[in-house]
C-alpha positions in Angstrom: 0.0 0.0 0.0 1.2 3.3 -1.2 0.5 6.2 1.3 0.7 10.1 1.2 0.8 9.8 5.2 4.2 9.3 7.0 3.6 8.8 11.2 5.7 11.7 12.7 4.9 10.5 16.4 3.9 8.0 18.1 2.9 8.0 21.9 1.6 9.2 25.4 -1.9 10.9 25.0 -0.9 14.4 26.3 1.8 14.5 23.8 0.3 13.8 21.3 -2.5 16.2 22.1 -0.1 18.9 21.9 1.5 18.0 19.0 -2.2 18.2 17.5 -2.8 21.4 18.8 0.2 22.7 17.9 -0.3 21.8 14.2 -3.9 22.4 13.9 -2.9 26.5 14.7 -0.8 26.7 11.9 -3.6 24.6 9.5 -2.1 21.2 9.2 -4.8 19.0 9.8 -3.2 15.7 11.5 -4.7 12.1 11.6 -4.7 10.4 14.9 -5.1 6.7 15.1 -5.7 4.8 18.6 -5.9 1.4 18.7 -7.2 1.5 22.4 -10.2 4.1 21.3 -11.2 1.9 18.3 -11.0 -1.3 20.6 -13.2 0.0 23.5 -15.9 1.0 20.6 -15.8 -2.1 19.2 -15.9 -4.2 22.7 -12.6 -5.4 22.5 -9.7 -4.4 25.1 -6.0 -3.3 24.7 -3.0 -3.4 26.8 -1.8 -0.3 25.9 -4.2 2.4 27.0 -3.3 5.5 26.1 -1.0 5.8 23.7 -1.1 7.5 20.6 0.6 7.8 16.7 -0.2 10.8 14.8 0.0 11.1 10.7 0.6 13.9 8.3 0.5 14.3 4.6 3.7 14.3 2.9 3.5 17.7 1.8 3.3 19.0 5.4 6.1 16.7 6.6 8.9 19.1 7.3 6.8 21.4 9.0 4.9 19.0 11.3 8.5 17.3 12.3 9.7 20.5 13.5 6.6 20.7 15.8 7.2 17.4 17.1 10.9 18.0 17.9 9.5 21.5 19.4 7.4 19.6 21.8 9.4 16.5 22.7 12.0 18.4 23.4 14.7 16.5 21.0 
């Protein structure tokens, strides 16, 4: 599968809050994906509560990576 969406993060809930925030007030519009949300809707559980990955398009790569560093501190 050939996707125009690179993951640029991938963990705790708060962070990855941030990060959202952080991107949404400069218009990048990220996509979040939880595996524990979309278990607990569908009945099932997961061991790993909590954590989160967050996706960009490829044309807003650069810019959303320098968030991330910005926030994580790296």
């Amino acid at each position: 599968m050939n996707s125009k969406y690179t993951r640029i993060f991938s963990g705790s809930f708060i962070l990855a809050q941030t990060i959202e925030n952080q991107l949404k007030e400069i218009g990048i519009i990220p996509v979040i994906k939880d595996d524990s949300e979309s278990g607990r809707l569908a009945g099932f559980g997961s061991s790993i509560q909590g954590n989160q990955e967050i996706y960009v398009h490829a044309d807003e790569l650069a810019t959303a990576q320098s968030i991330v560093q910005k926030v994580i501190g790296n």
